[in-house]
Structure formats: C-alpha cells, structure tokens
N, C-alpha and C positions, 0 to 999 in steps of 0.2 A: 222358126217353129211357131205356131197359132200360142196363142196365152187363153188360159183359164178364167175363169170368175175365182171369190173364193164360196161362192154357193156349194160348193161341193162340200158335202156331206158323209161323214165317214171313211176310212183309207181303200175301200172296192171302189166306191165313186168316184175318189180323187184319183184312182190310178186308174179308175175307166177313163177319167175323162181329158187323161195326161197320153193314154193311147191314142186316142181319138184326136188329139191337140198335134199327136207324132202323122197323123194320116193323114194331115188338112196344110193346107200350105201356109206359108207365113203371114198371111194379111185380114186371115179368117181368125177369129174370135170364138170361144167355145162357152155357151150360156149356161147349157147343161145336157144331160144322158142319160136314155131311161133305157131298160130293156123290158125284151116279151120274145114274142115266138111267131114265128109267122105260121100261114093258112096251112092247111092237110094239103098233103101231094104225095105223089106216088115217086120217086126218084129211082135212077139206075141202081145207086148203091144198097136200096131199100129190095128193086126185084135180084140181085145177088144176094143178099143176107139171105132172102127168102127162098130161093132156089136153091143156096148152101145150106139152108138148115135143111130143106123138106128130101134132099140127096141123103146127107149123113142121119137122117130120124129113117128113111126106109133104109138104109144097110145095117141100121141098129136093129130095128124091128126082124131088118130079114133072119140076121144074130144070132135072136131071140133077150135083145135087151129093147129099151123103154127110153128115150131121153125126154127132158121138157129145159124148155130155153132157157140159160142163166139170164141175170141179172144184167148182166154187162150188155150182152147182147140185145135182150128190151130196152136198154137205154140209148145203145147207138140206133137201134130201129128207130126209136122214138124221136131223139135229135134229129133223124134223117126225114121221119117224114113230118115236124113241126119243128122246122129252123131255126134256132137261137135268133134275132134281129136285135138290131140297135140304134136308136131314135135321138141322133143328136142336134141340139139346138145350137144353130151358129149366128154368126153375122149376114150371113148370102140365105139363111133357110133352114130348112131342115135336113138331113144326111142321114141315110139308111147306110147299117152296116151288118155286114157277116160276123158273127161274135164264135168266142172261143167256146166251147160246152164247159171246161172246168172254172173259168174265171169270170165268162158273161163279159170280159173286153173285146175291143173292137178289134175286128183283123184288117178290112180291107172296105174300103166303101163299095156301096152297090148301086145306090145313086142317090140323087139330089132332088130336093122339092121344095116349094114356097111354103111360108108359113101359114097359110092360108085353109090346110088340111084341118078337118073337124074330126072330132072323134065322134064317134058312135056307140051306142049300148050302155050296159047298166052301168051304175054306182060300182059296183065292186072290180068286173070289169070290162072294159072297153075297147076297140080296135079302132084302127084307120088305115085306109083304103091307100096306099102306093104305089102307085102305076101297078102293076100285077099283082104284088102281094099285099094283105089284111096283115095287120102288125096286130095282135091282140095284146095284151099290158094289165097289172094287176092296179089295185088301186095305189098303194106306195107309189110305183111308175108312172101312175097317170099323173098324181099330185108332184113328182118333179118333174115329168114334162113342160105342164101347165104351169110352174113355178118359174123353168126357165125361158119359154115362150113370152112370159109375164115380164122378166128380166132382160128381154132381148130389143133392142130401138126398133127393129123393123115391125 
C-alpha cells in the first residue's frame, strides 16, 4: 500500500488521503489532496432526472396539484452536472479522482498527469485544465495543493 506524508491535516484529509494511498499501488508516495468540482456538462443521469421530473410535474399539473423539486433532488442534479474531482499529489505526478458526494474521498482514479500543470484564475478560486476536465478548487484546496506539490521531489 502507498504511505502518506504526515502533512495531512485534520481527520477528512487524513482519511482522504489514506483512500487515495488504498487506490495507488505500493511504490507510489502520497504528498497530498485537495478537492473541487469539475467543469458543467450535461450527463445521462442529469437528462433522466430531468425527463423524470418534467413526466411526474405534468401528471401532477394534469391532477390539479403543483410540485417544485426537493432538495435532494437539486443536489444530485447538481453533483451530476459539476462532479466532485480529486487532486492528488504523488511521487509519479498528479492523480485525478472521482470522489464520493458525502465524504469528498477518493473512489477510483480517472487519470494521471505531470506536475507540471499550472493553475489558472483568481485568488479565491482557481482551476486546471486535465486532459478534458477544468478541476476548479477553493482557496483552502488550492493552498494544499500548492503546499504538497511544494513537498513533493519531482
């Protein structure tokens, strides 16, 4: 199993980055882990939410009742169409991952890149460019990105 820094920060980031340590194979080194959200897109499971709700809002209307979306529902909309990502600093680079919506840990890598990735945009917050997806990242995230990119020999 990959080994940790003890950079980590708090018990979300130690157990983020003990996920992330479980997905990487044994020779890889884990510096640090930020998250963000990746870019707007339209997804299947987004035109089903949508076509299921705009079905059951006309057979309520036809009824004679009224619905408006719960909460639950705006938020998997929302997860779906700006994806939780996960930004980890290794020994080989950097490692994109699909994250969990309740915990923001790693589920499964998506792929791999050099450290050589710049970020982009303001102070507060910032993206970078991933083969297809924009990772966007709050300032907290950016500052331990940057923190273990800093900590990392490559």
């Amino acid at each position: 199993m990959a080994t940790t820094t003890d950079a980590a920060q708090g018990r979300g980031q130690a157990k983020a980055l003990a996920a992330l340590a479980g997905l990487l194979g044994p020779d890889e080194r884990v510096y640090g882990y930020a998250f963000g959200r990746g870019h707007a897109r339209w997804t299947t499971p987004m035109k089903v939410m949508a076509v299921g709700f705009a079905v059951v809002f006309a057979v309520a209307v036809a009824l004679g009742s009224f619905l408006l979306p719960g909460g639950i529902l705006l938020a998997l909309f929302f997860n779906q169409m700006r994806p939780p990502r996960g930004i980890g600093v290794t020994s080989q680079g950097l490692v994109v991952t699909s994250c969990s919506i309740w915990s923001s840990r790693p589920k499964a890598v998506l792929g791999r890149y050099p450290l050589s990735v710049t970020l982009e945009g303001k102070l507060a917050k910032r993206t970078i460019q991933l083969g297809d997806d924009r990772v966007t990242f709050n300032s907290k995230n950016i500052e331990r990105l940057e923190n273990a990119v800093a900590a990392s020999p490559a």
